[in-house]
Each structure stands twice: as structure tokens, then as C-alpha cells.
C-alpha positions as a printed Julia matrix, in Angstrom:
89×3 Matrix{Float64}:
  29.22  -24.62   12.89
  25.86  -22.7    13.58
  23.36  -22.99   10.77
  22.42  -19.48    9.12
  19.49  -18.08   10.0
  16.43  -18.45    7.54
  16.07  -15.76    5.08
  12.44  -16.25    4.23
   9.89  -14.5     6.03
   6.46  -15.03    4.23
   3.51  -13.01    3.29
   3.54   -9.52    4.53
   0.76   -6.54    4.5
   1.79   -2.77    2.81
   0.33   -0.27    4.94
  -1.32    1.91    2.34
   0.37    4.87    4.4
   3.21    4.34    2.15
   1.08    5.31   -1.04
   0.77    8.82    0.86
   2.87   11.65   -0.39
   4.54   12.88    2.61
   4.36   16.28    1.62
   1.46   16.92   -0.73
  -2.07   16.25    0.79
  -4.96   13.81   -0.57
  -2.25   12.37   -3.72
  -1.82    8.97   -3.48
   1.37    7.48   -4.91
   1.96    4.14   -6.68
   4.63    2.23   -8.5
   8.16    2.61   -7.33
   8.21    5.36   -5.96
   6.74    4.73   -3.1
   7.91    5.39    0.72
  10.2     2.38    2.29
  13.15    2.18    3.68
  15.66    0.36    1.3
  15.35   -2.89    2.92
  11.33   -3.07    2.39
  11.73   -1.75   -1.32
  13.54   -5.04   -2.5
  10.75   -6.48   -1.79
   7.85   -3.84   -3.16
   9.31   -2.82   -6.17
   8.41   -6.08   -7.99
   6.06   -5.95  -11.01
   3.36   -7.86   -9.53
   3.39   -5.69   -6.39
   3.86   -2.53   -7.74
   1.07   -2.92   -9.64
  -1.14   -4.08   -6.97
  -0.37   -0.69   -5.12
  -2.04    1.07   -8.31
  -4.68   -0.92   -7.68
  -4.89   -0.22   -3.95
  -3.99    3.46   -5.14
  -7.43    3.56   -7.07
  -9.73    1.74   -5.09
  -8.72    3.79   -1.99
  -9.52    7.35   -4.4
 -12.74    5.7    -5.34
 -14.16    4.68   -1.32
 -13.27    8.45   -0.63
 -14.8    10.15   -3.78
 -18.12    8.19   -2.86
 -18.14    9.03    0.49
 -17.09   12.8     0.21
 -13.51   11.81    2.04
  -9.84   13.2     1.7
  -7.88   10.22    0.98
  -5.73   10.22    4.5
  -9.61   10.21    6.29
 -10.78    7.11    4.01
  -7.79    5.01    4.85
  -8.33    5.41    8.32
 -12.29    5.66    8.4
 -12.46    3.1     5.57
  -9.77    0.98    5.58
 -11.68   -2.25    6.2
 -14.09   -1.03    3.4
 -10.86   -1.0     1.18
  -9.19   -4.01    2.69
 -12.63   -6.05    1.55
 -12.55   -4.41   -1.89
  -9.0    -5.63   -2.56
  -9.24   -9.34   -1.76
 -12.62   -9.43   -3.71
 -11.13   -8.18   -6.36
């Protein structure tokens, strides 16, 4: 009989994209209710997750207040800015 295929798949990024509210501009969404497809939201609506997006939420509103940004510009103009932020923190 074939063995079953591993079901593990190790650490994985969360494009802060899916903290963007698809149809209202410079809001940034955290929690549960972010965007995913219901696959990825097993694995993003843990506590400890969930509540690193609110902290990726705020850091991301706080690069683009002090750099005059809209928050869709500072993810893409800053994103390495926010990346560093987050692991330092």
C-alpha cells in the first residue's frame, strides 16, 4: 500500500493583502475576518495568529501615518520597513 502523503507543510508568510478590505479603501482588517479561502483560514484563524495580524494591522497604519501614505501605498512602498518592524518586535 502507498504511504499517505505528509500533511505538514511548515512555516508560511500572510501577505498583509489579506488585512485589506476589498471594498473599502485605506481600512485594514484583522482578526477573523480576514480574506482566505477556507482552506488557508484553518490555519489563520488561530489565537496566536489572529492576533499577530492586529499587530501587523497597526504597525502597517503607523509606517503610513508617518510617512503621509494610504495604507495599500505603504504595504507596497514600505513593506520591508514593516516586515523589519514585525520580527523586531
Amino acid at each position: 500500500a502507498a504511504a499517505a502523503p505528509p500533511t505538514h507543510c511548515g512555516p508560511y508568510g500572510i501577505p498583509l493583502r489579506m488585512l485589506m478590505a476589498k471594498d473599502v479603501g485605506n481600512l485594514l482588517l484583522a482578526g477573523r475576518n480576514i480574506s482566505a479561502t477556507h482552506v488557508a483560514l484553518g490555519t489563520v484563524r488561530v489565537m496566536g495568529t489572529t492576533a499577530l495580524t492586529g499587530q501587523a494591522a497597526g504597525v502597517t497604519a503607523a509606517v503610513a501615518m508617518a510617512k503621509n501614505r494610504c495604507l495599500e501605498e505603504a504595504a507596497v512602498v514600505d513593506i520591508r520597513e514593516i516586515q523589519q518592524k514585525l520580527l523586531r518586535e
